[in-house]
C-alpha positions as CSV (number, residue, x, y, z in Angstrom):
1,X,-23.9,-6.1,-7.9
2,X,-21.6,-9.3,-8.0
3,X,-17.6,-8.4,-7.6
4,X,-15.0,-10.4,-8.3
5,X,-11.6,-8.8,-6.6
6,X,-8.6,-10.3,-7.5
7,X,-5.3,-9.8,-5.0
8,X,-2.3,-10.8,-4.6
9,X,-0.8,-12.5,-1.4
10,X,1.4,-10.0,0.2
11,X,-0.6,-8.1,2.6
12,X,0.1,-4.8,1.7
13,X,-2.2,-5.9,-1.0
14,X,-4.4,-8.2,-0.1
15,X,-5.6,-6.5,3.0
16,X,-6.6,-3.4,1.1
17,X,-8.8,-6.0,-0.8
18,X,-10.7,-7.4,2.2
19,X,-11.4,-4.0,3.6
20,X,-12.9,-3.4,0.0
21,X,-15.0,-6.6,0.3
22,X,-16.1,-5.4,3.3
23,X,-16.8,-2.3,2.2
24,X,-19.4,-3.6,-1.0
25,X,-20.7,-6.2,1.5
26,X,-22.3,-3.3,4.0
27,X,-23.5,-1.1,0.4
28,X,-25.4,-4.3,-0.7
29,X,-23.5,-6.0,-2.9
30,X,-21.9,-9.5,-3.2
31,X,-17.7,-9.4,-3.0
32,X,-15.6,-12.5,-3.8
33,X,-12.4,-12.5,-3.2
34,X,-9.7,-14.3,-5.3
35,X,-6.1,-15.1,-3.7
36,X,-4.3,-17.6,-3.1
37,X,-2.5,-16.8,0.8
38,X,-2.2,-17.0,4.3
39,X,-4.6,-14.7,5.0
40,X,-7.8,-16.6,3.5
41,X,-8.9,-18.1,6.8
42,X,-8.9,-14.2,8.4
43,X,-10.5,-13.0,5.5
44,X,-13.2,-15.6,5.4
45,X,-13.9,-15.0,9.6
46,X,-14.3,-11.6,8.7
47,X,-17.4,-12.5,6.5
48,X,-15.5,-12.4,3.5
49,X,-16.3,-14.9,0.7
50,X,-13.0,-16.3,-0.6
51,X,-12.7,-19.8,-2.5
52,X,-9.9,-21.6,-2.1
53,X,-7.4,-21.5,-5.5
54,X,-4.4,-23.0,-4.9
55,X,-3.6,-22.2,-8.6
56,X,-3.5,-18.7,-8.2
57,X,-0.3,-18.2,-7.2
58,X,1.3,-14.7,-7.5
59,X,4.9,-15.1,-6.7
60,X,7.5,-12.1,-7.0
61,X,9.9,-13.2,-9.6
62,X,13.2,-11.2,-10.5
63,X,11.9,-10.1,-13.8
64,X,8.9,-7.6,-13.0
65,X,8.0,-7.7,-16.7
66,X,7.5,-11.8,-16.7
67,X,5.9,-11.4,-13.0
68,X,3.2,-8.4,-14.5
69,X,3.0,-9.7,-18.0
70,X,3.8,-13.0,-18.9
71,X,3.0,-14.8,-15.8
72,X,0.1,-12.9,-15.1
73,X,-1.6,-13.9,-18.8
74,X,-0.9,-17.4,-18.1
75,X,-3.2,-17.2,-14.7
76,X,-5.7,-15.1,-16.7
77,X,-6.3,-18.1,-18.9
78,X,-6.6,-20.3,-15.3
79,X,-9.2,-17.8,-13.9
80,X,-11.5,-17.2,-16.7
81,X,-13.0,-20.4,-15.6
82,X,-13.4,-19.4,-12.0
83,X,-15.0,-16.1,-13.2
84,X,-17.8,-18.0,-15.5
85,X,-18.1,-19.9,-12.4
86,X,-18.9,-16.3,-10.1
87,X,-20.6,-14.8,-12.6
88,X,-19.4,-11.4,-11.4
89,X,-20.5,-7.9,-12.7
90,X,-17.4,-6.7,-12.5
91,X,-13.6,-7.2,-12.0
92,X,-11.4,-5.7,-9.5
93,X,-7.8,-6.3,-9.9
94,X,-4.9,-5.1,-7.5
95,X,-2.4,-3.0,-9.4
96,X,-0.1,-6.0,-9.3
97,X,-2.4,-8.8,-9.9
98,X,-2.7,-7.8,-13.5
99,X,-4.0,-11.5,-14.3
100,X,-7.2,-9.9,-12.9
101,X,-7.9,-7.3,-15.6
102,X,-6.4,-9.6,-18.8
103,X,-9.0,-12.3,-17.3
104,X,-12.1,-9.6,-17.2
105,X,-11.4,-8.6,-20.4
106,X,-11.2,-12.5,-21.4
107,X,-14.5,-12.9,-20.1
108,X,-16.2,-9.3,-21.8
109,X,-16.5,-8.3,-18.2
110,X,-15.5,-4.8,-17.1
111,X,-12.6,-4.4,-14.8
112,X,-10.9,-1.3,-12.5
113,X,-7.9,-1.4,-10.9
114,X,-6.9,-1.1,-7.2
115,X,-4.2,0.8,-6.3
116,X,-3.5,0.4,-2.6
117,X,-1.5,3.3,-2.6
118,X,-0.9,6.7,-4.2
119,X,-0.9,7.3,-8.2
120,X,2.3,5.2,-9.7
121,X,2.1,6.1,-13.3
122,X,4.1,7.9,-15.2
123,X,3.9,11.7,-15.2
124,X,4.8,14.0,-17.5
125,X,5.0,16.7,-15.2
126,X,6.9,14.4,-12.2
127,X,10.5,12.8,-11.7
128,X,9.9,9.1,-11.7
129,X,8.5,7.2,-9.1
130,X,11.0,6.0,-6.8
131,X,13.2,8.4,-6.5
132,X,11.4,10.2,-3.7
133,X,11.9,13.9,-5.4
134,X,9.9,16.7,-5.3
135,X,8.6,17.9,-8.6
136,X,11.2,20.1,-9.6
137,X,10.9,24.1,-9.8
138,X,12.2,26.6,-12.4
139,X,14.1,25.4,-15.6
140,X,16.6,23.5,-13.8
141,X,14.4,21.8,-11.5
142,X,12.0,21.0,-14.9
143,X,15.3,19.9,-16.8
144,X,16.6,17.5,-13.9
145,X,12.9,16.0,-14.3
146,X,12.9,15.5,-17.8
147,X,16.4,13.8,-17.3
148,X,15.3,11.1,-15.2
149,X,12.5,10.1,-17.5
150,X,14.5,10.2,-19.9
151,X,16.5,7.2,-17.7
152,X,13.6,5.6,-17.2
153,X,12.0,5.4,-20.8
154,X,13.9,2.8,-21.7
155,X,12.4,0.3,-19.1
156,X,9.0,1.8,-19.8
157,X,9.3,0.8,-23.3
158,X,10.6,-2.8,-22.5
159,X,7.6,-3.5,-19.7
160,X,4.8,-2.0,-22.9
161,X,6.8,-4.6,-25.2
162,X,6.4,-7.2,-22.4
163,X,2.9,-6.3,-22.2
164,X,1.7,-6.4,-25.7
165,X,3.7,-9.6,-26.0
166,X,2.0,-11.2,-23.4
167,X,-1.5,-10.0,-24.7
168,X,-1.2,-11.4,-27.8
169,X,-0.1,-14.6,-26.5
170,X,-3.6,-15.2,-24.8
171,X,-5.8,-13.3,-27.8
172,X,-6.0,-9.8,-26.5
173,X,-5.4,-7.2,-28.5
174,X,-1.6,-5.9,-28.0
175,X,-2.8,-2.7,-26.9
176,X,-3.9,-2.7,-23.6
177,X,-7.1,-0.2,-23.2
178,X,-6.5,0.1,-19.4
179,X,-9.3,-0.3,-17.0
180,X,-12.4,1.3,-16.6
181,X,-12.0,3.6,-13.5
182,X,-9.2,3.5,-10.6
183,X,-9.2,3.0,-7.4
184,X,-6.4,5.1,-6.0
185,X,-6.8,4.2,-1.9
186,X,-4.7,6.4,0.0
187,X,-4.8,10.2,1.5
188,X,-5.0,12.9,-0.5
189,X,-2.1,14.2,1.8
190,X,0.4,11.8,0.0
191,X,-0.6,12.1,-3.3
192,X,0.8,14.6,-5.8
193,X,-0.5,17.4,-7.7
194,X,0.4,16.3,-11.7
195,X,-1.1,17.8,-15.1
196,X,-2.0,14.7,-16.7
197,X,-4.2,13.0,-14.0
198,X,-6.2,10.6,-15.4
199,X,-10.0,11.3,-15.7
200,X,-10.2,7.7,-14.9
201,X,-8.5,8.0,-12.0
202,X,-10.2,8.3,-8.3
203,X,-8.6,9.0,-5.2
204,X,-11.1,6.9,-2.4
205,X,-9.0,6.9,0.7
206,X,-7.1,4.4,2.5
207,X,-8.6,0.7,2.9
208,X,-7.6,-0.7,5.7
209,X,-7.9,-4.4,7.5
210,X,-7.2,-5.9,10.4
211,X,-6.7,-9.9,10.3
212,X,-6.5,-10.0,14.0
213,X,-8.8,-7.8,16.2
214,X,-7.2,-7.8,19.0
215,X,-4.8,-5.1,20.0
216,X,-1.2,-5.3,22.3
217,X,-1.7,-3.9,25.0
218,X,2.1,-1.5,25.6
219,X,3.7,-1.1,28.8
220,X,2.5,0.5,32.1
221,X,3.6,3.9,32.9
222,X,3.2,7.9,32.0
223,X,5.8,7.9,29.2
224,X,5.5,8.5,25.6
225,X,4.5,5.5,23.8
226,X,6.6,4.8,20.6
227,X,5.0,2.1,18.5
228,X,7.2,-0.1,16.1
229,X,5.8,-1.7,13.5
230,X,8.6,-3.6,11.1
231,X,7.7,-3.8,7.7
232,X,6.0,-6.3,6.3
233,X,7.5,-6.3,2.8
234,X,10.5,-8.3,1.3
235,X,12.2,-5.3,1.0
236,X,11.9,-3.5,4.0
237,X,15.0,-2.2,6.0
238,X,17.4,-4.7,7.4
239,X,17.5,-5.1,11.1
240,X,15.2,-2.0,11.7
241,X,13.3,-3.4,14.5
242,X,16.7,-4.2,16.7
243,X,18.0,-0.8,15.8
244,X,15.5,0.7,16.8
245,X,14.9,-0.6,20.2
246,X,18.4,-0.1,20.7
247,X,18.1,4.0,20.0
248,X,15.2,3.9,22.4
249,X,17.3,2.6,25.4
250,X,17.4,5.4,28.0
251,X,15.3,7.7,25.8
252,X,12.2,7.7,29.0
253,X,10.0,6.3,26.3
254,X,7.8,3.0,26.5
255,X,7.7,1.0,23.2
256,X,4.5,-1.4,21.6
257,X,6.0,-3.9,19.1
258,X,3.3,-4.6,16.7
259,X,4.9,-7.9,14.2
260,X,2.7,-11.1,13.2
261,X,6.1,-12.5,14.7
262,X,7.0,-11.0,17.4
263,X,10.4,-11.0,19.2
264,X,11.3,-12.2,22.0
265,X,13.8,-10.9,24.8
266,X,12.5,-7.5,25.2
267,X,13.7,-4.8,27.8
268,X,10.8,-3.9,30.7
269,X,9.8,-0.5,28.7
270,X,8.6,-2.8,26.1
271,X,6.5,-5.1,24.9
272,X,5.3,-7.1,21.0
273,X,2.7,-9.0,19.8
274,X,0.5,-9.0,16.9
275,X,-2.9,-7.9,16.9
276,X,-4.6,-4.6,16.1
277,X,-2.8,-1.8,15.5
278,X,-6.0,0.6,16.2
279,X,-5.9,1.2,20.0
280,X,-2.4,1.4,19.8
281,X,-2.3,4.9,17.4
282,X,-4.8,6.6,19.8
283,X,-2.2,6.1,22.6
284,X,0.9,6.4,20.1
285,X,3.2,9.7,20.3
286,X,5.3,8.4,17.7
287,X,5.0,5.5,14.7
288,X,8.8,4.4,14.2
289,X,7.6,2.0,10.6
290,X,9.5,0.9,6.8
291,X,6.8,3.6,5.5
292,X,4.8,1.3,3.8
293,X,1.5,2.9,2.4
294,X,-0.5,0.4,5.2
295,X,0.9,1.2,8.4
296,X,2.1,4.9,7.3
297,X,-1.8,6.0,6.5
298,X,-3.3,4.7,9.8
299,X,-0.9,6.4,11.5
300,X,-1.7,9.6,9.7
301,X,-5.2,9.1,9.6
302,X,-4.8,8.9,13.5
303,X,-3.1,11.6,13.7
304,X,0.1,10.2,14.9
305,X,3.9,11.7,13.6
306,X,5.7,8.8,12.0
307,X,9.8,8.1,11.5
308,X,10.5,6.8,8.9
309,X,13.2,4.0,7.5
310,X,12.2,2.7,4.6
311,X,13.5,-0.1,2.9
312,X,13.3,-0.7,-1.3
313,X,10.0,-0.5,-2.9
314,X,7.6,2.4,-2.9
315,X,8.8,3.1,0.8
316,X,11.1,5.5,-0.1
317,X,9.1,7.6,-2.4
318,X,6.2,7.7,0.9
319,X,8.5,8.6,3.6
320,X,10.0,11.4,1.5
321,X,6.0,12.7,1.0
322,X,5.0,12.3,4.0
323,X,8.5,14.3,5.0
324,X,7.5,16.4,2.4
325,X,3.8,17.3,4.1
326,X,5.6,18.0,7.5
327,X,4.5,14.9,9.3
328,X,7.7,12.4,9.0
329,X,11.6,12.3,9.5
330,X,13.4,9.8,7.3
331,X,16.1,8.0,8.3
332,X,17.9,6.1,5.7
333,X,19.7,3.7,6.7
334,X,18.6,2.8,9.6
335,X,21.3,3.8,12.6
336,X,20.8,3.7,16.4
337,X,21.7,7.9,16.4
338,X,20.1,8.7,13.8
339,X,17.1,6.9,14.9
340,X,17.4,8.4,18.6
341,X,17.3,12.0,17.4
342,X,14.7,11.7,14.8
343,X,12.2,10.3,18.0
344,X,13.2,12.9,20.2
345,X,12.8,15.5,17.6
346,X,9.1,14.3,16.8
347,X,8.9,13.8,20.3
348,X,9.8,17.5,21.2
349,X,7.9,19.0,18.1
350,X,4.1,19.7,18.4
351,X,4.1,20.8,14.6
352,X,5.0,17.2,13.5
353,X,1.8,15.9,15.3
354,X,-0.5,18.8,13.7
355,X,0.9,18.1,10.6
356,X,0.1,14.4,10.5
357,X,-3.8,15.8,11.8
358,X,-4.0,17.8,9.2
359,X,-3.1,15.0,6.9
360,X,-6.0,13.1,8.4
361,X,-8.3,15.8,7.5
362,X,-7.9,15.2,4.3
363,X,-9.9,12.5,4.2
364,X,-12.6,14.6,3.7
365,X,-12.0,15.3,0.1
366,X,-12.2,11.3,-1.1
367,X,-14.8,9.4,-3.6
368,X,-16.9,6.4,-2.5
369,X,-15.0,3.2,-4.2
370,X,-18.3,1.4,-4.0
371,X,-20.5,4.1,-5.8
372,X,-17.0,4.4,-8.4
373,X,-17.7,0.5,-9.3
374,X,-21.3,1.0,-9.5
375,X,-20.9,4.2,-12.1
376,X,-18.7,1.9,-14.3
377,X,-21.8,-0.7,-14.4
């Protein structure tokens, strides 16, 4: 089976999409991966095929509707091309690259979504996403629920007419039929029971990617390790990393800075560099991280307790799941106390670390996302 997978450039996103390139490459079949970023040279010494597009540009603009819609139907149009060129089997588009599936169907090609992250549609049965609530219990907790939709319905409606718009505008038919199966790559520990799953809809556990193999090795000595890991995303918690190091002064901790830039000017208990984040979890007490889906499911799937400061995006809604599931202490916004207690509390509290173990166990209970592409062929 030929695969097209289509991703955009931050690397939240397209990491997810090497390590599923990878993943068809050892079952057989032949990956190609479509992006236009930074990361193309890492991918491709991975063993990844990835033409170079300089086209396919997928740039954050302040209206999300333009960005998902409108822009996106425009670069369909440009990659139609590249796809007769492929000859792929099938499409698979990152849940934010949605020039991938409008360019499958374009092509009569059959297309699935990647979601590098829990379940982000709309529930019936959920507050929105975002606001990092529980489901609520009872008739009040049902009513506060059916309020906040209620908020949100009218951006809903607004990004469908952006969509249909934009659908038409290439020859599509205004109604999108959605893809043929989803990918939905995280733990089953941070997803969310809801009563309108979508049979579509498969949960296939975290993908996950290294660009650089190497690991930081942290600072001698008995103490508990504390890795940092600053997000990565354009909207992840201001000055976090500086905080942070400034909460773990006199705490008897050492601290492992893992950043693709790291700082400089460190104290002796610590030390940064980029590199792989593996070796570091199995020596890790303690993840301080934004919450990001990435960074937050290795740690979990090490086994490792995380704090939490998320910044904008989806971070919010993970830390308060992964709170939620018993593994994680949020700290919003980020303050030298509040920071220093939440480590020493997760520090000082074996059930945090069995918590994020069992988390891990729940890996287990995932689908194959190479067999879930093949079924759709």
């Amino acid at each position: 089976m030929r695969v097209a997978v289509v991703a955009g450039p931050d690397a939240g996103h397209v990491f997810p999409a090497v390590a599923l390139c990878l993943r068809f490459a050892a079952a057989g079949d032949e990956p190609v991966l479509l992006s236009a970023d930074g990361w193309r040279d890492a991918a491709v010494a991975a063993g990844v095929e990835v033409p170079p597009l300089e086209w396919l540009a997928l740039r954050h603009e302040a209206d999300i509707g333009r960005w998902l819609y409108e822009r996106a139907a425009e670069l369909a149009r440009q990659l139609v091309p590249t796809l007769k060129e492929i000859r792929p089997d099938l499409v698979v588009s990152d849940v934010l690259a949605t020039c991938g599936g409008m360019a499958a169907e374009l092509s009569g090609l059959p297309w699935v979504e990647l979601s590098p992250h829990p379940l982000y549609l709309p529930s019936r049965g959920l507050p929105p996403i975002g606001t990092g609530l529980a489901p609520g219990v009872g008739v009040r907790g049902r009513l506060r629920d059916a309020v906040l939709r209620l908020a949100t319905a009218r951006s809903l409606r607004q990004g469908h007419r952006q969509r249909a718009t934009a659908r038409a505008g290439i020859g599509l038919p205004a109604t999108d039929p959605g893809p043929a199966a989803r990918l939905i790559a995280t733990l089953p520990a941070l997803e969310v029971p809801r009563p309108d799953w979508p049979r579509e809809a498969h949960v296939v556990g975290p993908l996950l990617w290294d660009p650089i193999p190497v690991g930081l090795t942290p600072p001698p000595g008995a103490e508990p390790l504390v890795m940092i890991a600053p997000s990565t995303a354009t909207g992840g918690a201001a000055d976090m990393l500086s905080t942070t190091l400034a909460a773990l002064d006199g705490l008897g901790v050492r601290a492992a800075v893992s950043a693709f830039q790291p700082p400089n000017d460190l104290p002796a208990w610590a030390r940064a560099g980029a590199g792989g984040q593996d070796d570091l979890l199995r020596q890790a007490s303690v993840v301080v991280c934004g919450a990001g889906h990435g960074l937050l499911a290795k740690a979990l799937l090490a086994g490792v307790p995380v704090v939490a400061v998320p910044g904008g995006g989806d971070q919010w809604e993970l830390a308060n799941r992964a709170a939620r599931q018993g593994s994680a202490v949020v700290v919003r916004p980020p303050a030298v106390d509040a920071i220093r207690d939440a480590v020493a509390r997760v520090l000082g509290d074996p059930t945090f670390r069995a918590a994020a173990g069992d988390a891990a166990k729940t890996v287990a209970d995932v689908a194959d996302p190479v067999m879930v592409c093949r079924s759709v062929i």
